[in-house]
C-alpha positions as CSV (number, residue, x, y, z in Angstrom):
1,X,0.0,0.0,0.0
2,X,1.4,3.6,-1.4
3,X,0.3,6.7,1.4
4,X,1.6,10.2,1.4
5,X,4.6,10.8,3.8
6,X,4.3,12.3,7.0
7,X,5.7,16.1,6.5
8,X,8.5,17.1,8.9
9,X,5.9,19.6,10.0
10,X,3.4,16.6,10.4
11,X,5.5,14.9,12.6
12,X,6.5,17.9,14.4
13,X,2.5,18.6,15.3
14,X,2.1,15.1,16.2
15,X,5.2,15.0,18.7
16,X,3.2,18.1,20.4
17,X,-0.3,16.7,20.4
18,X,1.7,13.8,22.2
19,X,2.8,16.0,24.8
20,X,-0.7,18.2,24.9
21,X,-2.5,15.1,25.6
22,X,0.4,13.5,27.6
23,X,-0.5,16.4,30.0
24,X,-4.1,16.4,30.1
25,X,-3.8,12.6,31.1
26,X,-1.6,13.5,34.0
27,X,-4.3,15.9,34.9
28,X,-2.7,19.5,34.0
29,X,-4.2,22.0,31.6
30,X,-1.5,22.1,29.0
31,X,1.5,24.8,29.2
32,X,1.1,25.5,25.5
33,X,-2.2,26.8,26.2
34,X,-1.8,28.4,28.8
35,X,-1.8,32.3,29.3
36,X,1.6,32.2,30.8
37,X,3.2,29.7,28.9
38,X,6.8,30.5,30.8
39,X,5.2,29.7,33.8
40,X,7.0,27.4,36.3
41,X,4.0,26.3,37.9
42,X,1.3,23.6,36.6
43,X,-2.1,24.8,36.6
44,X,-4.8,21.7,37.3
45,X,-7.2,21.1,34.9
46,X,-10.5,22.7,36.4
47,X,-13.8,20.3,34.9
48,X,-16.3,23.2,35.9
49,X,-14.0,26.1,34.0
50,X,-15.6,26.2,30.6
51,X,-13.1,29.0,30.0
52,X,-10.7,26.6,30.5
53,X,-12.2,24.5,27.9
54,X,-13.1,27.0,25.4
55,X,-9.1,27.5,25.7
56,X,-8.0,23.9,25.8
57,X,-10.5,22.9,22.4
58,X,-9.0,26.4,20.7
59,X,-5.6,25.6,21.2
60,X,-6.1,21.7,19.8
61,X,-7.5,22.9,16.9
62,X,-4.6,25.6,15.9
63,X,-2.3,22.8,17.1
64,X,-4.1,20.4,14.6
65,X,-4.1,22.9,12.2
66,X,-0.2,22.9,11.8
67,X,0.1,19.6,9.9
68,X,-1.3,16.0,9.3
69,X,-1.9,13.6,12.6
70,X,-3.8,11.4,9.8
71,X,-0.7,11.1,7.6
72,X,1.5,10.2,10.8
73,X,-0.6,7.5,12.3
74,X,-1.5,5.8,8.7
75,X,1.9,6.0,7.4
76,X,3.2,4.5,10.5
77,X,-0.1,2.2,10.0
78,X,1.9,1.3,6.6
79,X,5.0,0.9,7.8
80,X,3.7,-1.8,10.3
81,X,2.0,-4.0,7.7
82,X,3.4,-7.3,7.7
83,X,2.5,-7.4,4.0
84,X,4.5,-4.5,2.9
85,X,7.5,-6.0,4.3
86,X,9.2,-2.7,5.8
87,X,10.1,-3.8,9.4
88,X,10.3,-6.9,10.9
89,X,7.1,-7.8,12.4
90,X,8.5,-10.5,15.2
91,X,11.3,-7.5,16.8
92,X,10.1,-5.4,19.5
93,X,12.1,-2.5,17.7
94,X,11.9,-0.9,14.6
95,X,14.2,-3.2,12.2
96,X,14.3,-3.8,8.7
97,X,12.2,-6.8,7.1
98,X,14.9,-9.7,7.1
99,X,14.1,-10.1,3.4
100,X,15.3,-6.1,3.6
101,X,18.7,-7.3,5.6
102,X,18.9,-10.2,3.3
103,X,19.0,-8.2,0.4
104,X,21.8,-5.6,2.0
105,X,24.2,-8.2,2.7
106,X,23.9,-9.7,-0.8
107,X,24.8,-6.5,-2.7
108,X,27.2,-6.0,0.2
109,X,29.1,-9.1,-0.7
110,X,28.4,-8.0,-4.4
111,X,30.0,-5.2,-4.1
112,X,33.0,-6.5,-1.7
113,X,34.0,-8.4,-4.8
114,X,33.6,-5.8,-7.7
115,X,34.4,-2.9,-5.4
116,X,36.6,-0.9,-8.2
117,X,35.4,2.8,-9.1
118,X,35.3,2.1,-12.3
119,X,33.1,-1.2,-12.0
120,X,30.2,-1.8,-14.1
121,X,28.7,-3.7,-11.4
122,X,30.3,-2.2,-8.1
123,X,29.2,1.5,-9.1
124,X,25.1,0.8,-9.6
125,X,25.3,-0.9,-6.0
126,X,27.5,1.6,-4.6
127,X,24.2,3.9,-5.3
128,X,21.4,1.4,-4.3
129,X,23.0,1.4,-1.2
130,X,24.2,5.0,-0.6
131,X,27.8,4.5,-1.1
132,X,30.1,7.0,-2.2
133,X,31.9,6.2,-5.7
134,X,35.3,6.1,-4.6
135,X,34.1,5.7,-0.7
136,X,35.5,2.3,1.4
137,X,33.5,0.4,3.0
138,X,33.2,-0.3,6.4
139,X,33.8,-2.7,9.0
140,X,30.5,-3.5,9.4
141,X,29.2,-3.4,5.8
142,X,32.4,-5.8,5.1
143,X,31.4,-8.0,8.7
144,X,27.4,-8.1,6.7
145,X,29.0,-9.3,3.7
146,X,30.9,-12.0,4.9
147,X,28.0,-12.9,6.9
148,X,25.9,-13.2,3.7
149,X,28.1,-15.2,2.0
150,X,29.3,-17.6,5.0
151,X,25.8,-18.3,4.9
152,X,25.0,-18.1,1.1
């Protein structure tokens, strides 16, 4: 499945709405919002204020206003899809699809054997993988490669 990327100003919003709603859980009208928003002190939220709430709702929407919380939580929605192969769905962490780290370690060895800058084969997977045309490569990408083909 294709889905527009999150904007950096997307993500930014999102990261704040986190932290508005963050505070409201916890109990505190949000410092954003408030009047004094260098304040040191935590004002409560007040459930019979309406002010309060004409204040909180106001600031949400101009906070929502700033980006796209739809294209951060469905992109990450994407991401997650076992079927679209991006991460790998048994880690606990974000990790690349083993399919993904397969196919690293096999250009990586590729490349470890045709590694000359003026390769016909070396050069094309320099640029798949983001390496510089004349650049070395490194421990680990060598450590991956050998991995792929001990295993290969």
């Amino acid at each position: 499945m294709k889905m527009a990327k999150a904007s950096e100003e997307d993500i930014n919003m999102a990261m704040e709405i986190a932290n508005v709603l963050d505070d409201i859980e916890r109990g505190y009208f949000p410092m954003k919002f408030s009047d004094d928003p260098d304040s040191e002190e935590a004002e409560w939220i007040d459930t019979t204020d309406s002010n309060q709430y004409a204040k909180l709702i106001d600031g949400l929407k101009r906070l929502l206003n700033q980006g796209s919380i739809f294209r951060v939580i469905w992109g990450m929605a994407v991401v997650c899809d076992p079927a679209n192969k991006c991460i790998n769905p048994d880690a606990d962490t974000i990790e690349h699809h083993p399919e993904r780290q397969q196919m690293e370690g096999a250009l990586l060895w590729t490349l470890y054997h045709h590694q000359g800058s003026s390769s016909h084969i070396g050069q094309p997977i320099r640029k798949l993988l983001g390496i510089g045309q004349h650049d070395r490569m490194t421990d680990e990408q060598i450590a991956d490669a050998n991995k792929f083909g001990s295993a290969a």
